[in-house]
C-alpha positions in Angstrom: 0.0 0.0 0.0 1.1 3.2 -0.9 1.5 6.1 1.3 -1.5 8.2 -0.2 -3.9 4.8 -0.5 -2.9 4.6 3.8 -4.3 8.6 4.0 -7.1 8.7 1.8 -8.5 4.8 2.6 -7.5 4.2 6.5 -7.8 7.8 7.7 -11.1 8.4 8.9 -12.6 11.5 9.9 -11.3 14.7 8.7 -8.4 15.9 10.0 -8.9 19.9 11.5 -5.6 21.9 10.4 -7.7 25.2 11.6 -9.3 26.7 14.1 -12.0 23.9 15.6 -14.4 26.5 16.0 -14.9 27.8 12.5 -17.2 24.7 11.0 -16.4 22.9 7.6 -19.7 25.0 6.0 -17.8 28.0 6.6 -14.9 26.7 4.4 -15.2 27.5 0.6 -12.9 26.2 -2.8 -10.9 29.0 -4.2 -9.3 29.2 -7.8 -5.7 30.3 -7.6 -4.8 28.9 -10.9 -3.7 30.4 -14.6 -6.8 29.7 -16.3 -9.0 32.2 -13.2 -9.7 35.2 -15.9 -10.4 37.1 -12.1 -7.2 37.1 -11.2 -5.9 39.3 -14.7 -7.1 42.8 -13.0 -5.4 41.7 -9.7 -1.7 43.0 -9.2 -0.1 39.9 -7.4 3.1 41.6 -7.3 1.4 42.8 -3.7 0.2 41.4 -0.7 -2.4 44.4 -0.4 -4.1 43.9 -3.5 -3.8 40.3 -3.5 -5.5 40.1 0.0 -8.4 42.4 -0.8 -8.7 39.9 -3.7 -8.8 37.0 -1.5 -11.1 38.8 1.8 -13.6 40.2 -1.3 -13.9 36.5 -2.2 -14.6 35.7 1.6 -16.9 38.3 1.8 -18.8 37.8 -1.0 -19.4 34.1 -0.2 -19.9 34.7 3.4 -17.0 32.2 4.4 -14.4 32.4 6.4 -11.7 30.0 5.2 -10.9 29.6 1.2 -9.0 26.3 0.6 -7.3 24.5 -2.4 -4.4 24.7 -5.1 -3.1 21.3 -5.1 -1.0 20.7 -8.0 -2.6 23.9 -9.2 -0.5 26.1 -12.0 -0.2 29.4 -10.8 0.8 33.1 -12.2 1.4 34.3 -8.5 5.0 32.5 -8.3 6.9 34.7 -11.3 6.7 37.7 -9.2 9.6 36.0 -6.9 13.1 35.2 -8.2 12.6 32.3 -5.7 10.8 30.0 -8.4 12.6 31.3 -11.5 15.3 29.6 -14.0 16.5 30.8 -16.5 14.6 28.0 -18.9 10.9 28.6 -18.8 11.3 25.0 -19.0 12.1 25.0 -15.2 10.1 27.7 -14.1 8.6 26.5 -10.7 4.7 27.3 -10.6 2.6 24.3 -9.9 1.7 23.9 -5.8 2.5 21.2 -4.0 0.4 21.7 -1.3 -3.0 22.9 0.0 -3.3 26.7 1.1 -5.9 27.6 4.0 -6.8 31.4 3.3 -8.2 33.1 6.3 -7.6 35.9 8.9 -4.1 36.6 10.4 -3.2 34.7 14.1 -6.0 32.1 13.2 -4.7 29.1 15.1 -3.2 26.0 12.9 -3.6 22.3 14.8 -1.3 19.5 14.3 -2.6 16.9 11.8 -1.7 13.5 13.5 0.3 12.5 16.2 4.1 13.3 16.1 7.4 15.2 17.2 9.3 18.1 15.9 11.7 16.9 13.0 12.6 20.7 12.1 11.7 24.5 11.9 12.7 27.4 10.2 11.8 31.4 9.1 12.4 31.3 5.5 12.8 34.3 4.8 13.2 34.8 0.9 10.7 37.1 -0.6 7.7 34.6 -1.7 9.1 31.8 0.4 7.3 30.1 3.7 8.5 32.7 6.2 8.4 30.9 9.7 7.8 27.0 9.2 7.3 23.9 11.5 7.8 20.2 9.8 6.2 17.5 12.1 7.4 13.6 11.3 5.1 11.1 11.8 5.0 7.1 12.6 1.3 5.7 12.1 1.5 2.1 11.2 4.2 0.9 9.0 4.4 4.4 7.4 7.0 7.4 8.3 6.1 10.9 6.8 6.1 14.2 7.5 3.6 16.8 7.4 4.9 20.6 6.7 3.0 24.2 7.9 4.3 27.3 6.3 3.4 30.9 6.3 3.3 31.1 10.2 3.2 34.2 12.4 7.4 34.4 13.9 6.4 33.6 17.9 4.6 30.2 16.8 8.0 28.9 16.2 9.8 30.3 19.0 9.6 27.8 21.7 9.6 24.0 19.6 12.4 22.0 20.1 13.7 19.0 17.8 12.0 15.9 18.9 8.9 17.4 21.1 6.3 15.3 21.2 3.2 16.9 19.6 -1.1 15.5 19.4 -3.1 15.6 17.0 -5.2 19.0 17.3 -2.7 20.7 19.3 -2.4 24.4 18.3 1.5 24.4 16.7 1.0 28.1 15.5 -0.8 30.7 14.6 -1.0 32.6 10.7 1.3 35.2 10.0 1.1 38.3 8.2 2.2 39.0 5.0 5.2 40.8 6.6 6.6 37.7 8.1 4.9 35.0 5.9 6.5 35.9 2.4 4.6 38.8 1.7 1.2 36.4 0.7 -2.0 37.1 2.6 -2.7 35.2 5.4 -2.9 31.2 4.9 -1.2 27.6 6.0 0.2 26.2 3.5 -0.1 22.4 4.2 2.0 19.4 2.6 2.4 16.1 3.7 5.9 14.8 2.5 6.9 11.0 2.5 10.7 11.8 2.0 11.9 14.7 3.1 15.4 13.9 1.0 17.3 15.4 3.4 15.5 18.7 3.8 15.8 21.1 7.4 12.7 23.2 7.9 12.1 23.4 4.4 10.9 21.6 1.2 9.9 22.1 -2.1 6.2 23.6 -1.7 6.1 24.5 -6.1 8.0 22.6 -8.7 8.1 22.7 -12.4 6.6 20.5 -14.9 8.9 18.2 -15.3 8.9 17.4 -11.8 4.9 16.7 -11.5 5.3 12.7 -11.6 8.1 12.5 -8.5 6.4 15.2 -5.9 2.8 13.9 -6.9 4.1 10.7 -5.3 6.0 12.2 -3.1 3.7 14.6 -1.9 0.3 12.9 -1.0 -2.9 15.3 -2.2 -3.9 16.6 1.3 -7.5 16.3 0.7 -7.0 12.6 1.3 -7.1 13.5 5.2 -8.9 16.8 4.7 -11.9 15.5 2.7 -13.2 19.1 1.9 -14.4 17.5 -1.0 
């Protein structure tokens, strides 16, 4: 059994990443991707008018958390030097994980079970900001679940090998002066090997790269199940 056929078939209920007050119905899909003709009149180059974009949409629907953008090609990434190549070829634009879009110091909750492998601010413009990687051991399987774009104090006090429970609060979302300079959301991954990485992995790849972190990187949803 693969590691995505253990989440999505042996993994029960859904797993809370936010909040536990704010209720599934308030939760809503959102369309990050190239082919969104709403985002053209947005200027992603700033966190100001890409969070108006992004609270309008909240608004508008009368939710409170916007989710999605797995394996979703985005425009957002070629405003940072931190997913461009000189070959368009290798351009890094499709996600890797699933974003949580909702108010600043919203608490974020430990999927499963696990200790602290690693932690990091990652600071490059368009990057995580401050991130926490939990590693996990359920059954025969070892992964690692990964929470970026988190406010700096949530990773203050963690130290390698802390025992963390599921639906403890590990942080809280940071703002877009910490978190990258995005508006406030988690960006969630769950990571089978980590390949050596230290509070930080890949979280967009390129094209050529789909096959390897599709396996590599489980579809969150299989825990999720917003859908």
């Amino acid at each position: 059994m693969s590691l995505s056929d253990f989440l999505k078939y042996t993994v029960g209920k859904s797993v809370i990443l936010m909040a536990t007050e704010i209720e599934f119905s308030s939760y809503i899909p959102i369309d990050l991707s190239y082919s969104n003709v709403a985002l053209e009149s947005i200027d992603l180059k700033t966190s100001e008018s890409f969070s108006s974009f992004i609270n309008h949409f909240l608004k508008s629907h009368s939710k409170i958390i916007a989710y999605g953008g797995y394996m979703e090609k985005r425009l957002i990434y070629n405003r940072s030097i931190h997913f461009q190549n000189e070959s368009l070829e290798h351009q890094r634009n499709i996600h890797l994980g699933l974003d949580l879009w909702c108010a600043e110091k919203t608490p974020v909750l430990a999927a499963f079970d696990g200790i602290v492998h690693s932690f990091r601010n990652n600071i490059a413009f368009g990057d995580y900001g401050p991130t926490l990687i939990l590693k996990h051991h359920l059954k025969d399987f070892i992964f690692f679940t990964l929470y970026g774009h988190l406010s700096l104090d949530s990773i203050e006090d963690f130290y390698i090998g802390q025992k963390i429970q599921s639906g403890t609060i590990v942080g809280r979302l940071g703002g877009p002066f910490v978190n990258g300079d995005y508006p406030p959301h988690l960006h969630f991954q769950i990571i089978e090997d980590l390949q050596g990485n230290f509070g930080d992995y890949p979280g967009v790849c390129n094209a050529n790269e789909v096959d390897f972190y599709k396996d590599n990187c489980p579809d969150p949803n299989f825990i999720l199940k917003l859908q």
